[in-house]
N, CA, C and O atoms as a Tripos MOL2 file, in Angstrom:
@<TRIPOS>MOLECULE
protein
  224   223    56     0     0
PROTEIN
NO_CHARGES

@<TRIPOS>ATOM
      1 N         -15.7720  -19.4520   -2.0180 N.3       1 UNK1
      2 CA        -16.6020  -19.7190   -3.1770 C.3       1 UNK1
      3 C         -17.4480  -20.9600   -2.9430 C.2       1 UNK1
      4 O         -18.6370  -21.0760   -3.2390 O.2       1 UNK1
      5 N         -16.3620  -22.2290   -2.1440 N.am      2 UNK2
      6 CA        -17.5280  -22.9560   -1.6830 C.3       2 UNK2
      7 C         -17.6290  -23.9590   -3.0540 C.2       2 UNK2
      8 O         -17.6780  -23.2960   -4.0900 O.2       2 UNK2
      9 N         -17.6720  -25.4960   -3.2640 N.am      3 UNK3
     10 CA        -17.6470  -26.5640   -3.6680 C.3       3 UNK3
     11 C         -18.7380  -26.3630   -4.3940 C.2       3 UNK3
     12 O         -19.7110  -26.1300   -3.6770 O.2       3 UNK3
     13 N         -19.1120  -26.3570   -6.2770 N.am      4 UNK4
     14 CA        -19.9230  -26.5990   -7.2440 C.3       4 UNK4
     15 C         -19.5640  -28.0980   -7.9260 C.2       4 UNK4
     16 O         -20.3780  -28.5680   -8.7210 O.2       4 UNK4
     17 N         -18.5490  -28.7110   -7.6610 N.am      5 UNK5
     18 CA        -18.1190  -29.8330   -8.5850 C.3       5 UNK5
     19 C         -18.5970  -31.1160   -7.6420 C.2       5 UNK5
     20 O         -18.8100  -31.1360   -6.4300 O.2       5 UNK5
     21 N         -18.6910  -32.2000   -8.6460 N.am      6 UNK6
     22 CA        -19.1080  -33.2460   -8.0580 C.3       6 UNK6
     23 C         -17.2980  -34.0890   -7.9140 C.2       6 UNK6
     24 O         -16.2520  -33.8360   -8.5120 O.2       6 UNK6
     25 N         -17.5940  -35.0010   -6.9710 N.am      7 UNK7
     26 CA        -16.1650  -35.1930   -6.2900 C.3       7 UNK7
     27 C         -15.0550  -35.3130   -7.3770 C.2       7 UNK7
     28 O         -15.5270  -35.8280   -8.3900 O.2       7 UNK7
     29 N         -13.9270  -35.0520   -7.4800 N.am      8 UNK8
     30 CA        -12.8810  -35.7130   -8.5820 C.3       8 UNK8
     31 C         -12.8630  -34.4010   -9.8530 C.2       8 UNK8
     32 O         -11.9770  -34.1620  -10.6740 O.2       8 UNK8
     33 N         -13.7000  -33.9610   -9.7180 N.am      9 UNK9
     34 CA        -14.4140  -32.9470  -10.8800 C.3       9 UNK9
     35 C         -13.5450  -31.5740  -11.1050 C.2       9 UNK9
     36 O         -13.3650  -31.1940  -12.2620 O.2       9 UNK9
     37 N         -13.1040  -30.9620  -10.2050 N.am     10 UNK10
     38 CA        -11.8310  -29.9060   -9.9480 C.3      10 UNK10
     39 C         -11.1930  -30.5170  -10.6120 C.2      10 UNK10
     40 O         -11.0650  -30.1440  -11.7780 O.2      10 UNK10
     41 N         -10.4710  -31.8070  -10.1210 N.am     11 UNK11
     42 CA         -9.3410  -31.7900  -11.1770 C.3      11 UNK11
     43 C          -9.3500  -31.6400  -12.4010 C.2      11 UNK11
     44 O          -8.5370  -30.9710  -13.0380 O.2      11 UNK11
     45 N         -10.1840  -32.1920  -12.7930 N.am     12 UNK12
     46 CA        -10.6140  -32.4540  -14.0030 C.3      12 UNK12
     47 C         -10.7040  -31.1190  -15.1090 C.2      12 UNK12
     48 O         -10.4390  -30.9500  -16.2990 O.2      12 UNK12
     49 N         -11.2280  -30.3010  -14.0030 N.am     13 UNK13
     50 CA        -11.0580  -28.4030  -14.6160 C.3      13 UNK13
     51 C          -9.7630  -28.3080  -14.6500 C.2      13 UNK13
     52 O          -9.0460  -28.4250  -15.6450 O.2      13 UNK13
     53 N          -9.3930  -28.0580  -13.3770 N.am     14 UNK14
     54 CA         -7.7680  -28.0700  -13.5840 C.3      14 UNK14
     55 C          -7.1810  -28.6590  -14.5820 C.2      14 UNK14
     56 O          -7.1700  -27.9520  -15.5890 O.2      14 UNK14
     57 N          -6.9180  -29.2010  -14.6450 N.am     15 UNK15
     58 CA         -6.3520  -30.0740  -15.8620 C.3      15 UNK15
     59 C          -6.2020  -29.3230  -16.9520 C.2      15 UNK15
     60 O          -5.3360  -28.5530  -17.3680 O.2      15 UNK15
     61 N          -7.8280  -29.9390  -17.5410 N.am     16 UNK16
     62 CA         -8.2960  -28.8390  -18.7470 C.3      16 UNK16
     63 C          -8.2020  -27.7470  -19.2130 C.2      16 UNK16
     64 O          -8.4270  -27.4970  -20.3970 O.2      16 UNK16
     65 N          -7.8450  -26.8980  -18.3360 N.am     17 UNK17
     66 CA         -7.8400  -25.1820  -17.8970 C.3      17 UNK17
     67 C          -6.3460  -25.1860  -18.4230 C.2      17 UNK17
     68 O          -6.1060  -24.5670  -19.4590 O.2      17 UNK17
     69 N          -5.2350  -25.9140  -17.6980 N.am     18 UNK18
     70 CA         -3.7620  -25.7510  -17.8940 C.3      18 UNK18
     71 C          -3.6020  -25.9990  -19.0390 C.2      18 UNK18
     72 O          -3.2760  -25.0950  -19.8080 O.2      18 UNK18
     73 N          -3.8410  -27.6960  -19.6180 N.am     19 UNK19
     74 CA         -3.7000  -27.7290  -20.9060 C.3      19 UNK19
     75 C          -3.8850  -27.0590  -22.0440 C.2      19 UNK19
     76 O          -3.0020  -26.6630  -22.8040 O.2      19 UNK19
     77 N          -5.7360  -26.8600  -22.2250 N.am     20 UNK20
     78 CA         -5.8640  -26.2160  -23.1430 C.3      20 UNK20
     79 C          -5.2490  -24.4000  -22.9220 C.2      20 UNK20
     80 O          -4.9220  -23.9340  -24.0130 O.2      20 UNK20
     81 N          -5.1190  -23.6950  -22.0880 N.am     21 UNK21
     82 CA         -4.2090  -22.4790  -22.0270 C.3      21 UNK21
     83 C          -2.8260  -22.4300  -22.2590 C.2      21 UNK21
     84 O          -2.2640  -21.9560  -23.2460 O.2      21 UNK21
     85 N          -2.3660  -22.9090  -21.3620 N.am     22 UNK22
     86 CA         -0.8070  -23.3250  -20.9970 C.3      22 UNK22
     87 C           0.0540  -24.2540  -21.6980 C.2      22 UNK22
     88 O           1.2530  -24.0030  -21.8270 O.2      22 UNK22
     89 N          -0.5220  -25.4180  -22.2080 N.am     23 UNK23
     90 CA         -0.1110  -26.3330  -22.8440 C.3      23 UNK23
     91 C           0.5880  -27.5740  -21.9380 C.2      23 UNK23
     92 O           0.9750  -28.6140  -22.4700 O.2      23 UNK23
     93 N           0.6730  -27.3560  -20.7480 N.am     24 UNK24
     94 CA          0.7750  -28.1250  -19.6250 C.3      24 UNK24
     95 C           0.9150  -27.4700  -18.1860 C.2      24 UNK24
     96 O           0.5330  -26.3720  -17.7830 O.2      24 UNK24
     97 N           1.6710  -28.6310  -17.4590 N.am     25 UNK25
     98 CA          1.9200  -27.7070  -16.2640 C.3      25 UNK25
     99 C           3.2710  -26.9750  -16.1430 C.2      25 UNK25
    100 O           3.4220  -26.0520  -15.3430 O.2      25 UNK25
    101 N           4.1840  -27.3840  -16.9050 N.am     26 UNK26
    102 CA          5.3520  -26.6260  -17.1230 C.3      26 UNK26
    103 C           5.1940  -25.1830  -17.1720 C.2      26 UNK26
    104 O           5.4310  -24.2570  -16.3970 O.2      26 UNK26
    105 N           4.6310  -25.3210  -18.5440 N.am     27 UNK27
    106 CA          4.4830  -23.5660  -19.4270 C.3      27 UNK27
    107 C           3.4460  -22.8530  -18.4320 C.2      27 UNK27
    108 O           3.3510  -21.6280  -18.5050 O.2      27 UNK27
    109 N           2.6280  -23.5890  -17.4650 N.am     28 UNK28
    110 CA          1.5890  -23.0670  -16.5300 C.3      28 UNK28
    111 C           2.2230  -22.5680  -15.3800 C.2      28 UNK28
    112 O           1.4780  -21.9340  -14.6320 O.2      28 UNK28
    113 N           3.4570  -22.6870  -15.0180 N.am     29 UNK29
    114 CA          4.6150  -22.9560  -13.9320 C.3      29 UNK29
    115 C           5.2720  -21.4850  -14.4910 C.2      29 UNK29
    116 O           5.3460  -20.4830  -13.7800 O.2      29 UNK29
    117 N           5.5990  -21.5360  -15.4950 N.am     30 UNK30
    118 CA          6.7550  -20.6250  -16.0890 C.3      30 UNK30
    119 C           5.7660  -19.3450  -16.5240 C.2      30 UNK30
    120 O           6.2850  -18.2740  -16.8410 O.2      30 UNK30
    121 N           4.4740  -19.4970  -16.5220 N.am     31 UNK31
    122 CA          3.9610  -17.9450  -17.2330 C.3      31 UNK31
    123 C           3.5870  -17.6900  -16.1280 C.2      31 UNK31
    124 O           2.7210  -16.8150  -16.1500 O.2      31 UNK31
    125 N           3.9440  -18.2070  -14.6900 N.am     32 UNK32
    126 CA          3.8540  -17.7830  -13.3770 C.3      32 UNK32
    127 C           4.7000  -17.3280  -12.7100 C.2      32 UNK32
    128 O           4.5200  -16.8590  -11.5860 O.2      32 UNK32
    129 N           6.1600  -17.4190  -13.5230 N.am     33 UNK33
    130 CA          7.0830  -17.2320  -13.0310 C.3      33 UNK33
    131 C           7.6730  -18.0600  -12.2170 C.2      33 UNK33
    132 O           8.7280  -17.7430  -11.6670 O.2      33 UNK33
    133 N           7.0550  -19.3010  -12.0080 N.am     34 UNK34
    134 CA          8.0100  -20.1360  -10.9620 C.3      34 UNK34
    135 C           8.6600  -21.1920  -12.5250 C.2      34 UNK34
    136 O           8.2730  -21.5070  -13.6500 O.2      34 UNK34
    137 N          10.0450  -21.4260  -11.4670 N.am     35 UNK35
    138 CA         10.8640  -22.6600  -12.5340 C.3      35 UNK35
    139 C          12.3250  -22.4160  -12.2180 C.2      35 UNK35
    140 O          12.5820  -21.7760  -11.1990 O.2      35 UNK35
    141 N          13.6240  -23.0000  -13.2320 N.am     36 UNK36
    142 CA         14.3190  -22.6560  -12.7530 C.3      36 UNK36
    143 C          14.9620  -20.8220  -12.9340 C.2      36 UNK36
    144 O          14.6500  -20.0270  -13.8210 O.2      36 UNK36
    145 N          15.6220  -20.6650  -12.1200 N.am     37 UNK37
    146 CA         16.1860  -19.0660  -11.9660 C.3      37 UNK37
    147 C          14.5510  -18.1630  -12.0640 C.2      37 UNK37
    148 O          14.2430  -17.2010  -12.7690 O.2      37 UNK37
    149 N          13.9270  -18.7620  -11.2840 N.am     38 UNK38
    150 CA         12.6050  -18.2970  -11.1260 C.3      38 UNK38
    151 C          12.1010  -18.2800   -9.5060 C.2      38 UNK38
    152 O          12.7910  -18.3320   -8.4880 O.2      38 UNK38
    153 N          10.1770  -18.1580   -9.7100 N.am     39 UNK39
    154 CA          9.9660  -18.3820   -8.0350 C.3      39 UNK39
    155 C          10.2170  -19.2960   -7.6610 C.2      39 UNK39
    156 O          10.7820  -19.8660   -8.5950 O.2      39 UNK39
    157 N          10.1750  -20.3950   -6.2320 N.am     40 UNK40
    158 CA         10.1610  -21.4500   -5.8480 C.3      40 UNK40
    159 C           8.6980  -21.8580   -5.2200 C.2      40 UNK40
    160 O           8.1870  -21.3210   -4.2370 O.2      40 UNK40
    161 N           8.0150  -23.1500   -6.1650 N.am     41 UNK41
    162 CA          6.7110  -23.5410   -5.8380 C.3      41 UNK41
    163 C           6.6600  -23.7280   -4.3730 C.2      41 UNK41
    164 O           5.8980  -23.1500   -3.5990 O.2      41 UNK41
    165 N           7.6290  -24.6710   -4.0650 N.am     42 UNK42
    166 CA          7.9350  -24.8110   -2.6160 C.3      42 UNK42
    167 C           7.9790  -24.0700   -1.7130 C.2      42 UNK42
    168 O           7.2450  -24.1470   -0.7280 O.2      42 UNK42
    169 N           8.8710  -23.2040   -1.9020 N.am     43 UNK43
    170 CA          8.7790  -21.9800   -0.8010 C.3      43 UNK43
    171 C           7.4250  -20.9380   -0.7650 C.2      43 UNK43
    172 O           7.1960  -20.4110    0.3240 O.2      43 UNK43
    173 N           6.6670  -20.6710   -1.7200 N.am     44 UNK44
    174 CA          5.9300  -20.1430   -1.7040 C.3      44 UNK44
    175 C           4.5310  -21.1600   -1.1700 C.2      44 UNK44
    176 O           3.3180  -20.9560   -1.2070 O.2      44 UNK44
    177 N           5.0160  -21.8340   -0.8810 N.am     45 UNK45
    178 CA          3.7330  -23.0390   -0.3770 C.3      45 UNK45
    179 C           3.8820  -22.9380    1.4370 C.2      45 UNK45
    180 O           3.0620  -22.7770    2.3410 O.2      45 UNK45
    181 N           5.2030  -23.1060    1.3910 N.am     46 UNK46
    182 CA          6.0180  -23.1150    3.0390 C.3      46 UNK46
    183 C           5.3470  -21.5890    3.6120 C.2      46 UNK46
    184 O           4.7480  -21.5680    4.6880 O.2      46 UNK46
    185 N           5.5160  -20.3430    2.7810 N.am     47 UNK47
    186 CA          4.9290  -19.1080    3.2950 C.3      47 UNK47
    187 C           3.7300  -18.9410    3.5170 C.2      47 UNK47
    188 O           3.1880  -18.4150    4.4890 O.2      47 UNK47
    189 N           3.2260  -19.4640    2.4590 N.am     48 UNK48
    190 CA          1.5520  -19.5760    2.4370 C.3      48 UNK48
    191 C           1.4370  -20.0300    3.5410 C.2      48 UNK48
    192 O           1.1850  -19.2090    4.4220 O.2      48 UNK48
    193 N           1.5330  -21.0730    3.8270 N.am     49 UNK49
    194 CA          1.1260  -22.3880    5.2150 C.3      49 UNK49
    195 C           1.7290  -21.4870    6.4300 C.2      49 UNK49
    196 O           0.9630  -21.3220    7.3800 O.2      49 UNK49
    197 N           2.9270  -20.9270    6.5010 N.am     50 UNK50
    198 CA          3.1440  -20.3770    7.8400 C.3      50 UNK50
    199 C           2.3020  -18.8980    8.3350 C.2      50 UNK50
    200 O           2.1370  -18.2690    9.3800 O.2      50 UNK50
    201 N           1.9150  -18.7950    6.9470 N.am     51 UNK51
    202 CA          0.5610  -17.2610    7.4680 C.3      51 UNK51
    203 C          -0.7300  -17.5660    7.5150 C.2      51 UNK51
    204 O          -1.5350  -16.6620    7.2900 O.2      51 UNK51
    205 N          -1.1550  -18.7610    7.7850 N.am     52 UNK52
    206 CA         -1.9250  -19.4150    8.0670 C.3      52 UNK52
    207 C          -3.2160  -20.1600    6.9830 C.2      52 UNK52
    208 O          -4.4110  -20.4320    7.0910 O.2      52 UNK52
    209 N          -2.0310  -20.2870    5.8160 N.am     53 UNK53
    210 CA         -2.9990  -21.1700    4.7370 C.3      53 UNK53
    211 C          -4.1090  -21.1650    4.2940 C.2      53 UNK53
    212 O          -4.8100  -22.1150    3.9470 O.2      53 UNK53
    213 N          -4.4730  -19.2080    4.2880 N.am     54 UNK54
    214 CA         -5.8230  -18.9170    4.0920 C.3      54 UNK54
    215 C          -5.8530  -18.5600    2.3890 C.2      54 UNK54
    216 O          -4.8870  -18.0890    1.7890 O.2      54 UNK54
    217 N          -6.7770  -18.7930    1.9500 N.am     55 UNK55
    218 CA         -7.1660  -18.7100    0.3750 C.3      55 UNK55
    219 C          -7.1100  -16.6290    0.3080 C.2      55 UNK55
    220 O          -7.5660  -15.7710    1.0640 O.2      55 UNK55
    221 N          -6.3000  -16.5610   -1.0180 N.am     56 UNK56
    222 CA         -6.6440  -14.6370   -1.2310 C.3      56 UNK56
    223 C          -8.4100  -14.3790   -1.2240 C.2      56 UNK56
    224 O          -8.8680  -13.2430   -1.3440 O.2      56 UNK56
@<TRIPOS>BOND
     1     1     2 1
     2     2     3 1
     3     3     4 2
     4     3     5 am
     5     5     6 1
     6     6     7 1
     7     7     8 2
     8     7     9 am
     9     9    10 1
    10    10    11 1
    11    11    12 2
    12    11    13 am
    13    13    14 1
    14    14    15 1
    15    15    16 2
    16    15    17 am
    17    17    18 1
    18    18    19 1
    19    19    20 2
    20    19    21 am
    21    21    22 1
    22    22    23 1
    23    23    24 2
    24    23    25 am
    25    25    26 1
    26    26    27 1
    27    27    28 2
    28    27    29 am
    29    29    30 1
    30    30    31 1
    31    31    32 2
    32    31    33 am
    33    33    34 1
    34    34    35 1
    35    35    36 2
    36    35    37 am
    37    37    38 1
    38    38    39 1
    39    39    40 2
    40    39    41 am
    41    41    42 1
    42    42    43 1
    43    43    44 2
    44    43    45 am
    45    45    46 1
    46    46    47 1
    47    47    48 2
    48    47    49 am
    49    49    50 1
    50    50    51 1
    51    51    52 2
    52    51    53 am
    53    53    54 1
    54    54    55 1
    55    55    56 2
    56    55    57 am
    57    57    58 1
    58    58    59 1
    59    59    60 2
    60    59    61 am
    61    61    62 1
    62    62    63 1
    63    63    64 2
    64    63    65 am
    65    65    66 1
    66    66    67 1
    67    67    68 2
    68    67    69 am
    69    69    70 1
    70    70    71 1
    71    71    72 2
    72    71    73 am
    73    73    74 1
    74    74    75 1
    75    75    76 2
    76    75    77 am
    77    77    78 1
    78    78    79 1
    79    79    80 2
    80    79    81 am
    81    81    82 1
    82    82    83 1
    83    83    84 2
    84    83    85 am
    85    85    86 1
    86    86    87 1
    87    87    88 2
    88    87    89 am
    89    89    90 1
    90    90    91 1
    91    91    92 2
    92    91    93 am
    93    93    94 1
    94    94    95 1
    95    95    96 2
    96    95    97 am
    97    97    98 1
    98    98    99 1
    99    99   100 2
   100    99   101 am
   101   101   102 1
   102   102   103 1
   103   103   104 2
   104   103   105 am
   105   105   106 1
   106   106   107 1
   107   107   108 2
   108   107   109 am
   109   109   110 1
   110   110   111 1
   111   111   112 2
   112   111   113 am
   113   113   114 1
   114   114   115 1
   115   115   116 2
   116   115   117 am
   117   117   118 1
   118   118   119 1
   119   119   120 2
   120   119   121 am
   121   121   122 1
   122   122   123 1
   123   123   124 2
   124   123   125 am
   125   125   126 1
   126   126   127 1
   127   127   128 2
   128   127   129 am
   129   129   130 1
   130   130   131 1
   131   131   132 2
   132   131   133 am
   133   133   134 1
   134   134   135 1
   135   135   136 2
   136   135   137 am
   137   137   138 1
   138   138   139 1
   139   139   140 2
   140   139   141 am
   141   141   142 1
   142   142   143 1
   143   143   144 2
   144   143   145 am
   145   145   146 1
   146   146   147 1
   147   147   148 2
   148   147   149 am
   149   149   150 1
   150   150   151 1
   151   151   152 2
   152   151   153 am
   153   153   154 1
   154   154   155 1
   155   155   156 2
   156   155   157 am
   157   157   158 1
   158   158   159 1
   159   159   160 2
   160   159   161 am
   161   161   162 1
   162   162   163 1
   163   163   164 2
   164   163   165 am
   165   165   166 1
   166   166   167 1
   167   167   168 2
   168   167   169 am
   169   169   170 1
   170   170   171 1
   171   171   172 2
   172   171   173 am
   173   173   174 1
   174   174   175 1
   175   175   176 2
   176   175   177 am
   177   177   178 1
   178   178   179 1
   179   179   180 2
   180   179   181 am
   181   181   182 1
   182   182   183 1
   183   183   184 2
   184   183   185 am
   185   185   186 1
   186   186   187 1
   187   187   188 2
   188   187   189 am
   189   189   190 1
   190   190   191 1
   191   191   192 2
   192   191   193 am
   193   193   194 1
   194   194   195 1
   195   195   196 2
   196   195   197 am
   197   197   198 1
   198   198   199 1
   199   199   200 2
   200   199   201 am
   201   201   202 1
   202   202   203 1
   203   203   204 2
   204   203   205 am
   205   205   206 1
   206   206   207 1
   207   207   208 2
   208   207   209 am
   209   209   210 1
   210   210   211 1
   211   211   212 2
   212   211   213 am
   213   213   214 1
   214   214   215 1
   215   215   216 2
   216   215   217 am
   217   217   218 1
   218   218   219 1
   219   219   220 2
   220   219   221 am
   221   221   222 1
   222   222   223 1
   223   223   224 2
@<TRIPOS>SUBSTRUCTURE
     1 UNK1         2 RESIDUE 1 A UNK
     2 UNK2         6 RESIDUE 1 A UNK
     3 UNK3        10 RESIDUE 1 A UNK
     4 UNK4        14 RESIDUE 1 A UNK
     5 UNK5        18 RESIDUE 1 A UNK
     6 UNK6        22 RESIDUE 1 A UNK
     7 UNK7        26 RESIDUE 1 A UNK
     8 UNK8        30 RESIDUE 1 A UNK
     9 UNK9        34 RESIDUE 1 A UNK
    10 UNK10       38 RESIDUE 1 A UNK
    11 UNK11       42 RESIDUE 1 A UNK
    12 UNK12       46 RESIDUE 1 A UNK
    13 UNK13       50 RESIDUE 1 A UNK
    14 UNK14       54 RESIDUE 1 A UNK
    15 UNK15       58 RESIDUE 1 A UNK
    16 UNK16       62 RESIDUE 1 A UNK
    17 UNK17       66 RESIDUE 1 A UNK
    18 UNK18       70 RESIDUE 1 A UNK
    19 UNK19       74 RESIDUE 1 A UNK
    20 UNK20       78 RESIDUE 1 A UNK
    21 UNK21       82 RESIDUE 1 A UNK
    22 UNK22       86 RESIDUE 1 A UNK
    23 UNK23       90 RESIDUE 1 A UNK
    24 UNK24       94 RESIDUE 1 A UNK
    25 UNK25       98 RESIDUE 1 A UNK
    26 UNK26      102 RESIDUE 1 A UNK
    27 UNK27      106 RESIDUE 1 A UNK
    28 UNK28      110 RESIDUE 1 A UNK
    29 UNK29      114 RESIDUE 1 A UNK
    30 UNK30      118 RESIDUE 1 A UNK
    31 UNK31      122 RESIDUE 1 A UNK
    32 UNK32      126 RESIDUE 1 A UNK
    33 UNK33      130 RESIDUE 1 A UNK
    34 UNK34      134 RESIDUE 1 A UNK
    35 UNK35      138 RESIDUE 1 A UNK
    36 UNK36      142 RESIDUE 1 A UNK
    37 UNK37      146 RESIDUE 1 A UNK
    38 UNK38      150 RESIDUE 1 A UNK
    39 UNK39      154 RESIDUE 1 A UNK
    40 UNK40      158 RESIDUE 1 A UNK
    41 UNK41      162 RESIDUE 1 A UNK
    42 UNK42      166 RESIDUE 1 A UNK
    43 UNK43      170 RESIDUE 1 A UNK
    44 UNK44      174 RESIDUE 1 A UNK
    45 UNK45      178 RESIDUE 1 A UNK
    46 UNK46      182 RESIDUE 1 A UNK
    47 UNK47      186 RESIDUE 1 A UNK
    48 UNK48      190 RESIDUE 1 A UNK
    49 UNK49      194 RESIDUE 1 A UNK
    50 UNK50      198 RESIDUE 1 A UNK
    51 UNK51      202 RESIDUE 1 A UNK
    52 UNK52      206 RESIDUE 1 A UNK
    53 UNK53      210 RESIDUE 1 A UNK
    54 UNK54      214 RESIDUE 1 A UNK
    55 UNK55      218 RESIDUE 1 A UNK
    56 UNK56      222 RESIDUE 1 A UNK
């Protein structure tokens, strides 16, 4: 997609995006299914990275 934001500025969506939807990053975590007796953020980061950390 390629960089539209001026530096710092993503987050800043991010943020915004979780909060106002999600109500944080918790409930943003959990309507993802990761948490506890859930996915693992971690491990699914470790898989990502070992298949070569390419974006879907």
């Amino acid at each position: 997609m390629g960089s539209f934001f001026a530096q710092g500025h993503d987050k800043r969506a991010e943020s915004a995006v979780i909060l106002t939807q999600f109500g944080g990053v918790p409930q943003f975590l959990l309507a993802f299914g990761f948490g506890p007796g859930g996915r693992s953020a971690r491990a699914e980061l470790d898989h990502w990275r070992a298949k070569g950390g390419q974006p879907r």
